[in-house]
MIPAVO-504491 format. One record per residue: z negated, x, y of N, C-alpha, C, O, CB in turn. Coordinates in steps of 0.05 Angstrom, whole numbers, plus 5000, padded with zeros to 4 digits. Glycine has a CB too. Layout:
N
ZXYZXYZXYZXYZXY
...
This chain:
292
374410346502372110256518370210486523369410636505370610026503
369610516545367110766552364810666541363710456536366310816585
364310926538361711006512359611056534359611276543362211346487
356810786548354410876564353311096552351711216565352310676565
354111186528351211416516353111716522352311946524350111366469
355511596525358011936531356311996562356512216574363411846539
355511866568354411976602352012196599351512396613352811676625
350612106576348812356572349612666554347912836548346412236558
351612676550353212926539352713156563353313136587356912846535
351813326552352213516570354113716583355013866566351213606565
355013766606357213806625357014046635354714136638357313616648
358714156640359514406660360714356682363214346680361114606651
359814326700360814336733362214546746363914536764358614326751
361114776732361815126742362215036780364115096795366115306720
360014926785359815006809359815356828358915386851357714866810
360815536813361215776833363415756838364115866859360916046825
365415586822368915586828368515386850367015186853371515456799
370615506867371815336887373415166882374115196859372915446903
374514976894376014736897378714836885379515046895376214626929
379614776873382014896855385614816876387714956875381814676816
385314606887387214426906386914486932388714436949386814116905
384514606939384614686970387314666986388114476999383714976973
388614956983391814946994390715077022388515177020393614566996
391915077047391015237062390314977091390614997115393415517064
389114707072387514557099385014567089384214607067388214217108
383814517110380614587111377914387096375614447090380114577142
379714117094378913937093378613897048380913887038380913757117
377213887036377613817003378213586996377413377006375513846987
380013626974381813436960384513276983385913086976379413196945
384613437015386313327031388813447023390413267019385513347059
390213707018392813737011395013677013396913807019393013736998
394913417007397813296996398313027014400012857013397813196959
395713077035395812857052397812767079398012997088393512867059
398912647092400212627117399312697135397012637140400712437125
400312827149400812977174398212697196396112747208405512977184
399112567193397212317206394712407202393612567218397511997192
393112307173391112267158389312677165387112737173392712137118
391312827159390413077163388513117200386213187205393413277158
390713027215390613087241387012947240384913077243393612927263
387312627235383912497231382912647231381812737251382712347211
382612797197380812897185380113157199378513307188381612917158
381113227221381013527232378813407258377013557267384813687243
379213177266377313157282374913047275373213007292378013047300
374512997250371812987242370513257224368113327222371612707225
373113397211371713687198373013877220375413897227372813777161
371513967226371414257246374014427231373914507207367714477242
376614457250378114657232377514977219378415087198380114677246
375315087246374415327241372215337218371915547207373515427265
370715127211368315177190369214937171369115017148364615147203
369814767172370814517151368314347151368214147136371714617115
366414407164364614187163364814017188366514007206361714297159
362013847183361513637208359313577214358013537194362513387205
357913537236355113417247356613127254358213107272353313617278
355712897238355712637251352912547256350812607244357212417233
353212387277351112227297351311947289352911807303351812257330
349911837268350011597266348511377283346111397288349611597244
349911207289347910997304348310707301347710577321348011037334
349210567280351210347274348610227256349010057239354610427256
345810337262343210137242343409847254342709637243339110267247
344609847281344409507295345509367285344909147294345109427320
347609357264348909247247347909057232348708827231349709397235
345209217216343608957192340509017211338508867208343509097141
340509167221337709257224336809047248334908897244337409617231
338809017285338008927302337309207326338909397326335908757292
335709197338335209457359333109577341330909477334333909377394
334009827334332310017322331310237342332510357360333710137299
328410247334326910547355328910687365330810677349324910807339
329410827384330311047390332910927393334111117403329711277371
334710757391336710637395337310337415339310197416337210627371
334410317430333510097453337010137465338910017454330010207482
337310347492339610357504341610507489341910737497339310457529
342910437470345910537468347110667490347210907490347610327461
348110517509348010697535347210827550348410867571348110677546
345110947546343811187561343711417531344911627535340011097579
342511387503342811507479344511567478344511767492342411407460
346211537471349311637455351411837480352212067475351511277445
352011717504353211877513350912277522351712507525354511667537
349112187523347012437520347812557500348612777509344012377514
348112557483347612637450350712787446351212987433346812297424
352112647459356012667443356712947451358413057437359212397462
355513107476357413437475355013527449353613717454357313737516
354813437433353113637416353513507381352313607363349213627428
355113317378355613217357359213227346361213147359354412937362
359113287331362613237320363212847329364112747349362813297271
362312747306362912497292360812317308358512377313362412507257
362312027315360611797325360511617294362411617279362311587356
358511507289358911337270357911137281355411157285358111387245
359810807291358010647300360010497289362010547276356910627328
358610257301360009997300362309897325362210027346357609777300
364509657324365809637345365109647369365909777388366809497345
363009427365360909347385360009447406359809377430359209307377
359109737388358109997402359110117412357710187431357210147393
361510227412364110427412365410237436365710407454366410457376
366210027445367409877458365109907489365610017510367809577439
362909767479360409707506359409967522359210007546357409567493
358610167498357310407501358510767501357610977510355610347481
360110697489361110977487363311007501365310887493361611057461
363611157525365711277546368211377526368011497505364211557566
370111317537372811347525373711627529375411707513374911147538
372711837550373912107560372112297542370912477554373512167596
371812267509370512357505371912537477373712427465368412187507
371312717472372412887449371612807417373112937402371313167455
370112677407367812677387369812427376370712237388364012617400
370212507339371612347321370012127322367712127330372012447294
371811887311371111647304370111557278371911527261372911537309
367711497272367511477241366911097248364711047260364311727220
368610867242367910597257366910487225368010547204371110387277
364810327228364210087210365909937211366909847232362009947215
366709867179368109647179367409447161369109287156370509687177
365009437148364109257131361409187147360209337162363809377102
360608897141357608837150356308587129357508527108357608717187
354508497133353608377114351508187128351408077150352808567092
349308207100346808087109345008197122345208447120345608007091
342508097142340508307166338808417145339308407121338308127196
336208537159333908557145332608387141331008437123332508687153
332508127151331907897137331607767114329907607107332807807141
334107897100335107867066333707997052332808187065337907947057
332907997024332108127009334708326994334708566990330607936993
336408156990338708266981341408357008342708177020339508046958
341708657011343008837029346208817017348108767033341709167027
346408846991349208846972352108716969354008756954348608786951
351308486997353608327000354708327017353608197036353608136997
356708427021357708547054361708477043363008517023356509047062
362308347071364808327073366708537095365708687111364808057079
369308507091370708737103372008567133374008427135373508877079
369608667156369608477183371308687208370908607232365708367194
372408867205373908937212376509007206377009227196373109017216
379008777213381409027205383609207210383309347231382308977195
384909227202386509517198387409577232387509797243389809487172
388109277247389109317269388109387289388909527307390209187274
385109227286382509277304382209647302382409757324379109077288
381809807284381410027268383310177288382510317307382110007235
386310127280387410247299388310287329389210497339388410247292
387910037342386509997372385110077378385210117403385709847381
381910187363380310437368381310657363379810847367378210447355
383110707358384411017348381811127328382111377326385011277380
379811037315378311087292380011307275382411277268377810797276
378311547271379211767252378111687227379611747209378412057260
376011587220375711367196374511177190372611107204375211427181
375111007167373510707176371310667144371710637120376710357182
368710677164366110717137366310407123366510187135361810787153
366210457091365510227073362610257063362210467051367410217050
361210137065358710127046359109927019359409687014356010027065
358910157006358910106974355810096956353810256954360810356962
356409866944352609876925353209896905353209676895350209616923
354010116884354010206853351210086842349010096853354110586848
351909956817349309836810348209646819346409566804347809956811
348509506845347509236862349209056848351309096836348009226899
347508816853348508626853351808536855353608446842347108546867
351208606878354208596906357208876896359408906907352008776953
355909046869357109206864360709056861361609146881355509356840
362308926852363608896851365108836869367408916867363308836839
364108666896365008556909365508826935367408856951363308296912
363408986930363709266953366009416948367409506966361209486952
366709476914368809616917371309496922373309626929368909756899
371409156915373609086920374409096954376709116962373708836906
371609066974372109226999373409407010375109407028370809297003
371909666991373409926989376509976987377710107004372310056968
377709866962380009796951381709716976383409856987379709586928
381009506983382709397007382409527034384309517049382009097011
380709607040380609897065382910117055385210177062376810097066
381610187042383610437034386610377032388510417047382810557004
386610267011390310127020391010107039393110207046391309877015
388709887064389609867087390110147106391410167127387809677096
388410377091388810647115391210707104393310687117386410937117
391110807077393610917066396210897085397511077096394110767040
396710567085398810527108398210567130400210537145399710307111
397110597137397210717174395211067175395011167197394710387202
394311147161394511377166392011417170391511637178396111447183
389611207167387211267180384611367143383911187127386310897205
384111517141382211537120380511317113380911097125380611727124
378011347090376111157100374311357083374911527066376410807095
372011257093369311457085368011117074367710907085367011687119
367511237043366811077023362911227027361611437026369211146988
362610957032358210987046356310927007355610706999356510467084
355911146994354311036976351510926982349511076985354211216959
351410666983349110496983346410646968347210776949350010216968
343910656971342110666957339410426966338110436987341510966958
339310216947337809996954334510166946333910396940338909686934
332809906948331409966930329809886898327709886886330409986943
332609836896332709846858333909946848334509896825333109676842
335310196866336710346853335610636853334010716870339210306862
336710816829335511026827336111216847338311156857335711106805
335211416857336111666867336011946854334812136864335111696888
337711946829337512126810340812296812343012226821336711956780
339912486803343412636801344812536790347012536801344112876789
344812406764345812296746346612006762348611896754344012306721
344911876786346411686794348211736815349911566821344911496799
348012036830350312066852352412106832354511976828350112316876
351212366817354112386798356412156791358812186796353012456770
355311946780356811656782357011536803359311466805356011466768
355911466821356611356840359211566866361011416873353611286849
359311746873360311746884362911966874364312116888358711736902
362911916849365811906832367611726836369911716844365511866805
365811566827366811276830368311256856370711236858364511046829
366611276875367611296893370511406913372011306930366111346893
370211676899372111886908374911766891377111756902371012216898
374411706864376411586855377411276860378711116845376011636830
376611246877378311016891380211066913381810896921376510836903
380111286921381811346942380611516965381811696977382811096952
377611416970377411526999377311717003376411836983375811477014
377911917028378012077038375112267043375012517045379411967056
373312127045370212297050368612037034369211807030369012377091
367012167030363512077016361012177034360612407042362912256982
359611947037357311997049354811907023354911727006357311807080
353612017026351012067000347412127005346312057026351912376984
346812186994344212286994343512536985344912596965342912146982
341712716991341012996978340512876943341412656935337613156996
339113026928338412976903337813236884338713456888340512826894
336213186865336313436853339313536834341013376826333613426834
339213786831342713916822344713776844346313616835344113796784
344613816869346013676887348213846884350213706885344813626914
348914076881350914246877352914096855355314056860349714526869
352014036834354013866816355213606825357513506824352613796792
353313546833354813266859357013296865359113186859353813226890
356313526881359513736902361113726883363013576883359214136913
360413916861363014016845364313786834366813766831362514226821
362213556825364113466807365413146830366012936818362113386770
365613146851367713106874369613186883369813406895367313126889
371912996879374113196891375113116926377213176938377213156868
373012986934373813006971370013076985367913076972375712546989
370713117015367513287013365913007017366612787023366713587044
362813167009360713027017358913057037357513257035359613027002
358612907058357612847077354412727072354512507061359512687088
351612817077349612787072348412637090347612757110348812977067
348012397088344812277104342912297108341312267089343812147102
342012347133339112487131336712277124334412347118338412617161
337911977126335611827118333911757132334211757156334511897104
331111637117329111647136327911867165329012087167327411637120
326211797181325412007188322912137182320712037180325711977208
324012467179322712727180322012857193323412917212323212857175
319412987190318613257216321813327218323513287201316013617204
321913477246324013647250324213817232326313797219324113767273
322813987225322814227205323814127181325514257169320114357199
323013947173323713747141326713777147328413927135322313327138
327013677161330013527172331213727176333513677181330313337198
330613967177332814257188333314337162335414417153331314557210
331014307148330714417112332614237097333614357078327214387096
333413957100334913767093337213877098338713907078334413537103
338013957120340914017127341914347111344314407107341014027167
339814507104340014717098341314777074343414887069338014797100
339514667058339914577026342614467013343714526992337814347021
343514197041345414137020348014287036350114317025345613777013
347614377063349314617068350814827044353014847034347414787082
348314957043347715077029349114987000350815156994345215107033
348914746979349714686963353414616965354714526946347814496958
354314666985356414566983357614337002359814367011356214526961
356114087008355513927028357913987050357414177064352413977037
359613887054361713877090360313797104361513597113364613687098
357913807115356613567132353213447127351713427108358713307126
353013377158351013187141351413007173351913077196347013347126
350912727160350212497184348012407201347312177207350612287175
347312557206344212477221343912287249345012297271342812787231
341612067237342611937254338311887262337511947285345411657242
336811807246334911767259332712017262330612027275334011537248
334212267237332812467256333412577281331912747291332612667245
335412497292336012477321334712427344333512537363337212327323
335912107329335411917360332811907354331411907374337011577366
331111897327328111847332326712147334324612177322326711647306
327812327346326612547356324912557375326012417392328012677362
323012617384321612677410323712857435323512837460318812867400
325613007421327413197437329713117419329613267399326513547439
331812947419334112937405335613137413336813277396335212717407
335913167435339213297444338213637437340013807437340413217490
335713717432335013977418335213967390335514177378332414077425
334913647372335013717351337313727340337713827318333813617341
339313607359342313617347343413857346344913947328344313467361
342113997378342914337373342814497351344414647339341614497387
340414427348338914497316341414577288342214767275336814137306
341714267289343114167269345314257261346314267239343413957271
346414327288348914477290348714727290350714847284350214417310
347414807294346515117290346815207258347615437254343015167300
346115017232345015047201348914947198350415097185341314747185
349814737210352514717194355014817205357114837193353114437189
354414877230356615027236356115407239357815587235357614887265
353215437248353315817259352315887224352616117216349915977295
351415737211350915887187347015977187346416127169353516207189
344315887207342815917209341615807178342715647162342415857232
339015937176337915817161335215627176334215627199337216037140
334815467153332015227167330615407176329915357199329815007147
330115527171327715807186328215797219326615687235328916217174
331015947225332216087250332215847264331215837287335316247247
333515527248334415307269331815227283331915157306335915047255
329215227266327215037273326415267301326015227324324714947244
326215527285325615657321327515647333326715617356324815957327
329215647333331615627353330215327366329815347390335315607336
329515087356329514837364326614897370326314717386330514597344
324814987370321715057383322415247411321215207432319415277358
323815387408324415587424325915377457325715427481326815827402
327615137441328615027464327414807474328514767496331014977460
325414617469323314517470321014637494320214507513322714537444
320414857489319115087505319715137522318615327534319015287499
């Protein structure tokens, strides 16, 4: 039986070592994967840098019409020559988003209760495998709540996505939930999106945190960062920097975006810190400079 008090033992991450399984794809902990599942994963991680800028916009899900997301159709196709990854819902991807377009598929496939609810944690798996692959989806997001209520029932979600990609070839990006009763401590990504990774999926989406570097290391597929609420631009360039910087494949930005005053400069931005290698410094003038 696991020992709750073995979690506070102290650990070595040796985060300076690299990924030990790499192998010569770009993508971490992918290796040993199918020719299928690889090809996905190439259109959501950049083959030349291994990272990703996703554009999330799938809040209409629990949320309803969020700021900055009124027209889906006029938003999103603006935004897409400047983003890797779409992360939406069917809904969205079907009505709104032009088909002649280059930019991976990251599709929701879990939904739940609105903002209405007090409790977010109960979400069923409302897309499947066949719908998934009729979008040609490069992967299909689970939101998982470690510690919620709903914790059990999310991973048994997870569980059954993943199996379901396994066979057809499509990944799934396991979404660590953060309510608000739950902590946002290292010690809770650390577990949570272990957990995670050891279920199968293919990518993790997360939160910054302090020792976010141990996060990384102690993951064996990459992590993809949420930018979260919204931030000054500058905040938000410094967000992307950091966990760049820490190791991070990515980060998902979705309402420092669209709730930009200038989105389609801040995405430039954004892309500037995860793919040219800028620091928050260079991007934010780079993003004042194009503004101007």
């Amino acid at each position: 039986m696991a020992d709750k008090d073995g979690l506070k033992v102290a650990k070595d991450y040796q985060v300076d070592e690299p990924f030990a399984n790499q192998g010569n794809f770009q993508v971490k902990g992918a290796a040993a994967l199918d020719w299928g599942m690889k090809h996905r994963l190439s259109k959501i991680f950049n083959p030349k840098t291994g990272k990703t800028v996703m554009f999330a916009f799938d809040h209409g899900y629990f949320m309803g019409s969020t700021a900055g997301l009124e027209r889906l159709d006029i938003t999103v196709p603006n935004l897409m020559p400047y983003v890797d990854v779409l992360m939406c819902t069917r809904g969205a991807l079907r009505t709104c988003v032009p088909a002649n377009n280059s930019c991976g598929v990251a599709l929701r496939v879990t939904s739940g209760s609105s903002m209405l609810d007090d409790d977010l944690s109960h979400e069923v798996v409302a897309v499947d495998i066949e719908d998934a692959v009729r979008l040609n989806a490069d992967c299909m997001a689970v939101q998982t709540f470690i510690g919620a209520d709903g914790q059990l029932s999310s991973l048994d979600n997870l569980n059954r996505v993943v199996n379901a990609g396994m066979r057809c070839g499509i990944p799934t990006l396991g979404v660590v939930a953060v309510g608000k009763d739950m902590e946002r401590t290292d010690r809770f990504f650390k577990l949570a999106t272990r957990i995670v990774a050891e279920m199968g999926v293919q990518i993790v989406k997360t939160y910054n945190c302090e020792h976010f570097d141990e996060v990384v290391a102690a993951c064996p597929v990459p992590i993809v960062v949420a930018g979260g609420k919204k931030l000054p631009e500058k905040e938000a360039l410094t967000l992307a920097y950091d966990v760049i910087r820490q190791g991070a494949a990515g980060v998902d930005m979705g309402r420092n975006i669209f709730q930009s005053q200038h989105p389609i400069e801040m995405a430039q931005a954004v892309r500037k810190v995860v793919h040219e290698g800028f620091t928050d410094k260079e991007a934010y003038e780079f993003y004042e400079d194009s503004i101007h």
